[in-house]
C-alpha positions as CSV (number, residue, x, y, z in Angstrom):
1,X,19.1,10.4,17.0
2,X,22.6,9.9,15.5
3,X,24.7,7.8,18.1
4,X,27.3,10.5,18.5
5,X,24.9,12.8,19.8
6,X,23.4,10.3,22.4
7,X,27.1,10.2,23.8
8,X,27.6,13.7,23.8
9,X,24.0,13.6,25.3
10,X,24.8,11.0,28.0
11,X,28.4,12.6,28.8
12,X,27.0,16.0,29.3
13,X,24.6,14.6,31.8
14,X,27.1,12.6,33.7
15,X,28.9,15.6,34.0
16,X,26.1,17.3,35.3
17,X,25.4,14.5,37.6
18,X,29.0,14.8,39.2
19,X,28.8,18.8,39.4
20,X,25.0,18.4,40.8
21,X,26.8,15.9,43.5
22,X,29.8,17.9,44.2
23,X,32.3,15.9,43.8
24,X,34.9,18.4,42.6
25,X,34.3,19.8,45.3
26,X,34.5,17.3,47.9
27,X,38.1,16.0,46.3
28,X,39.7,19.4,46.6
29,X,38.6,19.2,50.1
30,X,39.2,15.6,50.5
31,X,42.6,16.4,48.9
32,X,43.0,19.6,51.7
33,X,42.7,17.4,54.7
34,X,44.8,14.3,54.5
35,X,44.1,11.8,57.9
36,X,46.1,8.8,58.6
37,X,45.0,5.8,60.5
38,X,47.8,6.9,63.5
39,X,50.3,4.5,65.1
40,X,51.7,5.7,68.9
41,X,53.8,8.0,67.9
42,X,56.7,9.8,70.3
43,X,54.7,13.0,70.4
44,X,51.8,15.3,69.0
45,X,52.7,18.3,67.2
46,X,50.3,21.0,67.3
47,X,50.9,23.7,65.1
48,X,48.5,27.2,66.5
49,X,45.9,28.4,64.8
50,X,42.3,27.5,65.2
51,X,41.1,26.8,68.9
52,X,39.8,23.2,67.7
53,X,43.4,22.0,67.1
54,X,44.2,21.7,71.0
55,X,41.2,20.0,71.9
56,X,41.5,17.4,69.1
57,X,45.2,16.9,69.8
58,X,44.2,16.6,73.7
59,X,41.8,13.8,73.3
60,X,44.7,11.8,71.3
61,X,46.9,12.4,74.4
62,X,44.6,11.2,76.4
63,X,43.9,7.9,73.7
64,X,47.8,7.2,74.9
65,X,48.8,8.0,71.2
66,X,52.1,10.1,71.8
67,X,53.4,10.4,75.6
68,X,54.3,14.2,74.5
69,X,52.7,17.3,72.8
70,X,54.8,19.9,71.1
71,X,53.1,23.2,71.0
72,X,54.3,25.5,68.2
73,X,53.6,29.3,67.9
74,X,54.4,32.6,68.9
75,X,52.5,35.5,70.4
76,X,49.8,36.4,67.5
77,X,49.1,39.5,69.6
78,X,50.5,40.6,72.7
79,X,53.0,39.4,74.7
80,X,51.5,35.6,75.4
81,X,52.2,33.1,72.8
82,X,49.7,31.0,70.8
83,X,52.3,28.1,72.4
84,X,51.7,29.0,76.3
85,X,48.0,29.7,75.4
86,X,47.7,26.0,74.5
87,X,50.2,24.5,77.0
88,X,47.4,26.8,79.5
89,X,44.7,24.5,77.8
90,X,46.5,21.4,78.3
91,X,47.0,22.0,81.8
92,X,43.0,22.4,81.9
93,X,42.4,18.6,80.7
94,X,44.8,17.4,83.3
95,X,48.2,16.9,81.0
96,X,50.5,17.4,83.5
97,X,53.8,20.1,82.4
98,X,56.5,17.6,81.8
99,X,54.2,16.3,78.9
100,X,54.2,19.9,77.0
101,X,57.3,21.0,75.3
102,X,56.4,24.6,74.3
103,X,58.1,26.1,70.9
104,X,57.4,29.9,71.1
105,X,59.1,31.4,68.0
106,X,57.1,30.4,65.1
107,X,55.1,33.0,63.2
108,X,54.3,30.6,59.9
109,X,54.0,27.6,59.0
110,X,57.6,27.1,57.8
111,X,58.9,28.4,61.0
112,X,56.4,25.9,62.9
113,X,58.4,22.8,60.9
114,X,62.1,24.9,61.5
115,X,61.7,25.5,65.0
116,X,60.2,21.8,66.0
117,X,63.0,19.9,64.3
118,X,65.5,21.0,66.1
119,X,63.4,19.9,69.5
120,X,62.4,16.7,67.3
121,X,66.0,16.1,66.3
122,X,67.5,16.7,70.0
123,X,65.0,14.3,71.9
124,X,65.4,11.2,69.4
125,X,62.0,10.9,68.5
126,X,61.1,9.0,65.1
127,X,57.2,9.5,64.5
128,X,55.5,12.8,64.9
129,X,51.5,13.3,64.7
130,X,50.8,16.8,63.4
131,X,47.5,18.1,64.0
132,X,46.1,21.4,62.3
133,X,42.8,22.3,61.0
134,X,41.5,20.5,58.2
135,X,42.2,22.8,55.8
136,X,45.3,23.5,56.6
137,X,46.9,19.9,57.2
138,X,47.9,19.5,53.4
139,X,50.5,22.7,53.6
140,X,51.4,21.8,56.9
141,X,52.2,18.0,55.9
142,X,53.6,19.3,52.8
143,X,55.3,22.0,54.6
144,X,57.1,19.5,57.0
145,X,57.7,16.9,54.9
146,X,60.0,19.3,53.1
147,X,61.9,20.7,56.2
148,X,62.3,17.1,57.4
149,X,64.0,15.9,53.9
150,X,66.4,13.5,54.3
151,X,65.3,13.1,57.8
152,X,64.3,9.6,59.1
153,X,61.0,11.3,61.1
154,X,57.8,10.0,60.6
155,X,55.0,12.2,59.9
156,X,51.2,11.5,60.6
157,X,48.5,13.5,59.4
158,X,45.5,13.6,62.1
159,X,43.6,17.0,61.1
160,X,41.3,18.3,63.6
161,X,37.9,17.0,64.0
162,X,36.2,19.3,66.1
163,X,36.7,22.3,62.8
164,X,33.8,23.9,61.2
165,X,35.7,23.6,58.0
166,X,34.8,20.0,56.5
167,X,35.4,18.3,53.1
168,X,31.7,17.8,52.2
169,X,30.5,20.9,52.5
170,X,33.5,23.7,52.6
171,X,31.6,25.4,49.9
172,X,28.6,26.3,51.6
173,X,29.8,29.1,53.9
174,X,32.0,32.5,52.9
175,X,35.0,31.5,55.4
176,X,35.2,28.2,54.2
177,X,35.5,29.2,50.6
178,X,37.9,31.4,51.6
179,X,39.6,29.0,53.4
180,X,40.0,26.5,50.7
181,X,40.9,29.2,48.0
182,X,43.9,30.7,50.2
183,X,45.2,26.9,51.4
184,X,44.6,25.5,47.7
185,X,46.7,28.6,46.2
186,X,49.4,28.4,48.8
187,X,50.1,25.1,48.3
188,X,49.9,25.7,44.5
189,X,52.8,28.7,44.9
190,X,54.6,26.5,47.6
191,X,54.6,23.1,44.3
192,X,55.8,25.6,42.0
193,X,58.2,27.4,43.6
194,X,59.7,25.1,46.0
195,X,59.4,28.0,49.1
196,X,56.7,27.2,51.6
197,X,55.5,29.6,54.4
């Protein structure tokens, strides 16, 4: 066998090897759901969406990692917002009201970034941890990190760990491909395009 074939031979089986694995698949997901290792922070921004986001953000309350939780989102359906619907969880777990600042205007994610830097900017605070849903914590990082330009704010990424959605094995459900197709091609528009929602 002529040696250019046994490369071609051997690369086409690597290849195989790293499809077999999934490893595409697990960077677009690793790439999806960026986590720091978090620093106290001033406060915990949780942006609404998925019902795992609170209770993540609630136990790093309770790990003393921010002395304040911003709650971002307006009413996704009748007249209570996605914000008070949290702040009515937080209360739950024993986080006692003067903790919660409540943002109740958002409807997107760009509005979630607007709306919270103007609370950010009026209570002098330097590091923000933003929680969302695996999935979703690239855009909203992204997102952010945009709307905060220029600004001296701090943003850590801590996505939740309590989602179905994972990394290692998004593929292996109809919502979760979903998922990762919608997030991947907003973010896509969003780098092109320079307008994020």
């Amino acid at each position: 066998m002529k040696k250019s074939t046994v490369i071609i031979l051997g690369f086409l089986l690597l290849l195989g090897l790293i499809y077999q694995q999934k490893i595409p698949h697990k960077l677009i997901g690793f790439y999806l759901s960026p986590s720091n290792n978090l620093v106290k922070a001033d406060a915990i921004l949780v942006v609404s969406g998925d019902n795992d986001r609170m209770k993540h953000a609630i136990d790093l309350y309770k790990q003393g990692l921010a002395p304040k939780l911003i709650l971002s989102g307006a009413a996704s359906g009748g007249l209570t917002s996605n914000a008070l619907v949290m702040h009515l969880e937080a209360s739950a777990a024993g986080i006692p009201n003067e903790s919660v600042i409540m943002e109740e205007k958002a409807t997107n994610t760009f509005e979630n970034a607007f709306y919270t830097k103007e609370i950010i900017t009026n209570q002098g605070m330097d590091n923000v941890i933003l929680v969302s849903s695996p999935y979703h914590q690239r855009r909203v990082y992204e997102t952010f990190r945009s709307v905060f330009k220029g600004s001296s704010v701090k943003l850590q990424n801590s996505p939740s760990t309590y989602s179905e959605w994972r990394y290692s094995n998004w593929w292996q459900s109809k919502r979760g491909l979903y998922l990762t197709q919608s997030e991947t091609a907003k973010i896509l528009w969003a780098n092109i395009t320079g307008i994020y929602r």
